[in-house]
C-alpha positions in Angstrom: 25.3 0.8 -1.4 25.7 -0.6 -4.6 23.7 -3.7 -5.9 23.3 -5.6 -9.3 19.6 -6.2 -10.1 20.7 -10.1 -9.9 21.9 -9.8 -6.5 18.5 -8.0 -5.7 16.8 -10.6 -7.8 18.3 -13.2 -4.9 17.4 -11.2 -2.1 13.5 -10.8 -3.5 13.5 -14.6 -4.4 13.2 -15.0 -8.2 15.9 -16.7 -10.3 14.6 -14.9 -13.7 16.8 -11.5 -13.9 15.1 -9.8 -16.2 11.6 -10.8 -14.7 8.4 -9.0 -14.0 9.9 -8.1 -10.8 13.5 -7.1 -11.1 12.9 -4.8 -14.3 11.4 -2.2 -11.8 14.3 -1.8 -10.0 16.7 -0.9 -12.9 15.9 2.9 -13.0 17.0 3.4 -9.3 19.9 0.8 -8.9 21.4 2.6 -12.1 22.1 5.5 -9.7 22.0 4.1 -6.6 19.4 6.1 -5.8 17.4 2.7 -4.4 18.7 1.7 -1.0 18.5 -1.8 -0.2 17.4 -1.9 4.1 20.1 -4.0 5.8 18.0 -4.7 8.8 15.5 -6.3 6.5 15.9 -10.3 6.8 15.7 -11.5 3.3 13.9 -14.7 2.1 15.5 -17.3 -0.1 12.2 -18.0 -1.9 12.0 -21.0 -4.8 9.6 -19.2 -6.6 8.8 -15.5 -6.5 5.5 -14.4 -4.5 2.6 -13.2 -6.6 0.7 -12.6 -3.3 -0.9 -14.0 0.2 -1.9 -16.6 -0.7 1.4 -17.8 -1.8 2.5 -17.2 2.0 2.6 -19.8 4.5 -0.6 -20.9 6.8 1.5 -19.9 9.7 2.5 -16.7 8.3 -0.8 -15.5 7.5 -2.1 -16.7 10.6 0.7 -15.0 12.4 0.2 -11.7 10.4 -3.5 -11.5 11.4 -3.2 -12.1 15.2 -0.5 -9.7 14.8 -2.7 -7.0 13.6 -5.6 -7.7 15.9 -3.6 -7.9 19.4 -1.5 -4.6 18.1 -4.6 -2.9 16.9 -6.8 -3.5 20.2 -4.0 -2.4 22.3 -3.0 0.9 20.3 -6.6 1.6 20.2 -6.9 0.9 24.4 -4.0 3.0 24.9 -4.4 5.8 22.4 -7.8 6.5 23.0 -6.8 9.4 25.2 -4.5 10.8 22.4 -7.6 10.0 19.5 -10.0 11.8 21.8 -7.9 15.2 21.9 -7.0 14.9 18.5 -10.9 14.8 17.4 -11.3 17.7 19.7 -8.2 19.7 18.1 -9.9 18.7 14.5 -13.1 19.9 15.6 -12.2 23.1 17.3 -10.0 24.1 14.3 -11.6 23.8 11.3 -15.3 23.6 10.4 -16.1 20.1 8.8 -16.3 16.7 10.4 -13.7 15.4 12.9 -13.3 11.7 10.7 -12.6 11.7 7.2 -14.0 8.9 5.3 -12.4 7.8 1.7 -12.6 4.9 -0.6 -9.6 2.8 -1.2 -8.7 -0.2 -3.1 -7.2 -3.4 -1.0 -6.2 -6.4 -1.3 -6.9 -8.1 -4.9 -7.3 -11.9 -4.6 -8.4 -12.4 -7.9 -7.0 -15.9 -9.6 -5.8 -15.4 -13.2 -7.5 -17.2 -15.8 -7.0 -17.7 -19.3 -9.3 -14.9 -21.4 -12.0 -17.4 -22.9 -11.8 -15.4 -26.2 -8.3 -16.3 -26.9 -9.0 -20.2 -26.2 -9.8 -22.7 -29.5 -13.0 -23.7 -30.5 -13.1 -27.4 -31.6 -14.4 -27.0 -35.3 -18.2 -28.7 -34.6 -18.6 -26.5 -32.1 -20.6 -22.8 -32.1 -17.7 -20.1 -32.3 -17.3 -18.6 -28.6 -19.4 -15.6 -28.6 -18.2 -12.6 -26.0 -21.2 -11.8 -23.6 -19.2 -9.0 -22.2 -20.6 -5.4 -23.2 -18.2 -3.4 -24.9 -16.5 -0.4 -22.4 -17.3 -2.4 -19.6 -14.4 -3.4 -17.3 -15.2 -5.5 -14.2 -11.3 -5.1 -13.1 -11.5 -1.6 -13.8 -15.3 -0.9 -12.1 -13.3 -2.5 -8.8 -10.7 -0.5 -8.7 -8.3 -3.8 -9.6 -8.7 -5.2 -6.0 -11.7 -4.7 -3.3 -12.5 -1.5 -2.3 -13.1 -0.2 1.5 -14.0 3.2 3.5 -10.7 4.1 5.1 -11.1 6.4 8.2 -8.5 8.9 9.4 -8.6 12.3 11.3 -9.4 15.0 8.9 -6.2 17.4 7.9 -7.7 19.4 5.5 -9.7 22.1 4.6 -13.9 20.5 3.8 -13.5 21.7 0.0 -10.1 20.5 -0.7 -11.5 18.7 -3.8 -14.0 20.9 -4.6 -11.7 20.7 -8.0 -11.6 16.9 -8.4 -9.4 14.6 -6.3 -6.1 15.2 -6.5 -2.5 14.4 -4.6 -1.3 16.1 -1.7 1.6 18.4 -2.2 4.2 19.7 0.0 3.2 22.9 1.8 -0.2 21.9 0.5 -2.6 25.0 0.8 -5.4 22.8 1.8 -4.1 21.3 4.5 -5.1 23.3 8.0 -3.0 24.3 11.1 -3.5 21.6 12.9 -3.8 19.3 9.9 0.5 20.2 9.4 0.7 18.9 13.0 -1.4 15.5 12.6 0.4 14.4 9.6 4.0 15.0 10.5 3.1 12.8 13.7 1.3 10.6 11.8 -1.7 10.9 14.2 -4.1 11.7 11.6 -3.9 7.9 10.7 -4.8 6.2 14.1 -8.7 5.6 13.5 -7.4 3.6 10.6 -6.9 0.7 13.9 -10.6 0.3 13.4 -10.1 -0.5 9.8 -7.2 -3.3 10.8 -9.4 -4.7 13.5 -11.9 -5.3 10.2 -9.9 -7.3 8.9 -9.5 -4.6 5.8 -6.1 -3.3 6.1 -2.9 -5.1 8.3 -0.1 -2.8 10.9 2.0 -3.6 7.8 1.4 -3.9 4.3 1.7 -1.5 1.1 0.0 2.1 2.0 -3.6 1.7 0.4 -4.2 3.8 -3.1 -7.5 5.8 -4.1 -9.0 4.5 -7.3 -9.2 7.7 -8.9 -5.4 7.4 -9.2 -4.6 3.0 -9.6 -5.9 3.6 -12.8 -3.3 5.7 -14.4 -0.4 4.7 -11.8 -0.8 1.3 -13.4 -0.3 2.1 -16.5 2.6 4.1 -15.8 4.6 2.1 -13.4 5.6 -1.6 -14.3 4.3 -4.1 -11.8 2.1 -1.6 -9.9 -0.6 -4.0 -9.7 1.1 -6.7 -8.2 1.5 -4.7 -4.8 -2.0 -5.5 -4.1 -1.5 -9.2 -3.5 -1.0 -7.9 -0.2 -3.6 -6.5 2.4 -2.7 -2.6 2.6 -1.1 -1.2 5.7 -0.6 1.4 8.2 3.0 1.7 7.4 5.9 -0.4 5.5 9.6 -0.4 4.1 8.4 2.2 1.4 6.8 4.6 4.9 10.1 4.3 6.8 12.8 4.3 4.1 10.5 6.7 1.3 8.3 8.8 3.6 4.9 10.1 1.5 6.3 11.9 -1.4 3.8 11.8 -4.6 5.8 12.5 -7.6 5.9 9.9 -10.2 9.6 9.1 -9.0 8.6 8.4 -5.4 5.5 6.2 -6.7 7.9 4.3 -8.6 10.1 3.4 -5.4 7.2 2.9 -3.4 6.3 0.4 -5.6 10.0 -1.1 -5.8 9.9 -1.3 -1.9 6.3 -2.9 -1.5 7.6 -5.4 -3.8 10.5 -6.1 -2.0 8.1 -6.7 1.1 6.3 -8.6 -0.4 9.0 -11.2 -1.0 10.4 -11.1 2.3 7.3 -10.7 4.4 7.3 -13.1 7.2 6.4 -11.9 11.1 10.1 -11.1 12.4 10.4 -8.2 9.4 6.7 -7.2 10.7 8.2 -6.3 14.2 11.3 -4.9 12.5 9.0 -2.8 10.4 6.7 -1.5 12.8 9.6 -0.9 15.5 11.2 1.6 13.5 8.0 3.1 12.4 8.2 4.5 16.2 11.2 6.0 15.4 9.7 7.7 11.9 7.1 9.0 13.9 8.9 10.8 16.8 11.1 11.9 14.3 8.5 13.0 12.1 10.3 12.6 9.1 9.0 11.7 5.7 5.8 13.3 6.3 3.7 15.4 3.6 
């Protein structure tokens, strides 16, 4: 399918075609290596979305209730499933059953103007920096709020005895039954507990470590702006990407939380996590 980056533009509602978030695009739509989902219902915005807050009372609202009647019901009816999956974990590998790892969520920081850039009326002491030099409140945080994510363990206790690092395909590390959990995706049910906190939503941009936002920033255009939303169990980039980790799959990642993030309202939220049953009984896209 072949689409101009102003016809994208349209469908991500922004009017500027060569604005923070079109220029992202370019690489793929070149190539046409960027699908564009039919089934996604696109949003005529005025202005482009810089992140929830910019969403409608309802929406959010709507989003929330949403995520807390889903995840109490998943978590009533899976509990058999969660129980002999801890059990699998635990009579598999040595280690414990949940895996606990920090994240970085949703950034709800307002931008203001840098004080150090704004004039000083002449009679008045020159602006004097209290900031220490190195230190980075933005950075410290990760560039949005951290949180413990859970999920069932799929990997050996020392995988990172090395550092952290990104899983591979065929990753060593990764145990017998750990293959299973993630190609069904079952490893990532105790993250319900984390949506029922209010910390991550059924849908939303998957949530990033902050040993990595750092220098995924800096490469990708626009990275940070994906965290204007609340992370999620699964998204546009889960069903149409699946979890690759190479630069190139970060990059459409990034393209297609972006794209959700322009047309999120509740009907594509029940689009999206409809045919994230399908992903999952399919088992596609998984690491």
């Amino acid at each position: 399918m072949s689409v101009s980056v102003l016809e994208l533009d349209d469908e991500v509602g922004t009017n500027q075609p060569a604005s923070e978030l079109s220029d992202i695009y370019d690489h793929f739509l070149a190539d046409g290596s960027l699908p564009v989902p039919e089934w996604l219902t696109r949003l005529h915005l005025d202005t482009p979305r810089r992140g929830t807050r910019c969403m409608s009372e309802w929406t959010r609202i709507g989003k929330r209730l949403i995520d807390v009647v889903g995840a109490s019901l998943l978590l009533v009816l899976l509990m058999p499933v969660m129980l002999l999956t801890a059990i699998a974990v635990w009579l598999t590998s040595p280690g414990p059953v949940i895996f606990r790892q920090t994240r970085v969520g949703l950034n709800e920081r307002k931008r203001r103007p840098d004080r150090r850039k704004q004039q000083v009326d002449s009679d008045q002491m020159p602006f004097e920096d209290r900031r220490n030099p190195g230190s980075n409140r933005r950075r410290e945080s990760g560039y949005g709020r951290p949180f413990v994510l859970y999920k069932f363990r799929t990997m050996r206790n020392d995988a990172e005895k090395a550092g952290a690092q990104f899983a591979a395909k065929n990753d060593p590390r990764v145990t017998s039954i750990g293959r299973f959990l993630r190609k069904t995706r079952l490893d990532e049910l105790p993250q319900l507990w984390n949506v029922l906190k209010g910390e991550m939503s059924l849908v939303g941009p998957r949530p990033e470590r902050p040993e990595f936002i750092g220098k995924l920033n800096e490469e990708i255009p626009n990275y940070i702006n994906r965290l204007g939303l609340k992370p999620g169990l699964t998204g546009i980039a889960q069903i149409v990407n699946g979890y690759d980790n190479d630069i190139e799959g970060f990059r459409r990642k990034v393209s297609y939380d972006l794209m959700y993030l322009q047309n999120c309202c509740l009907w594509n939220d029940i689009k999206i996590l409809f045919r994230t049953i399908r992903v999952v009984l399919s088992g596609s896209g998984a690491l």
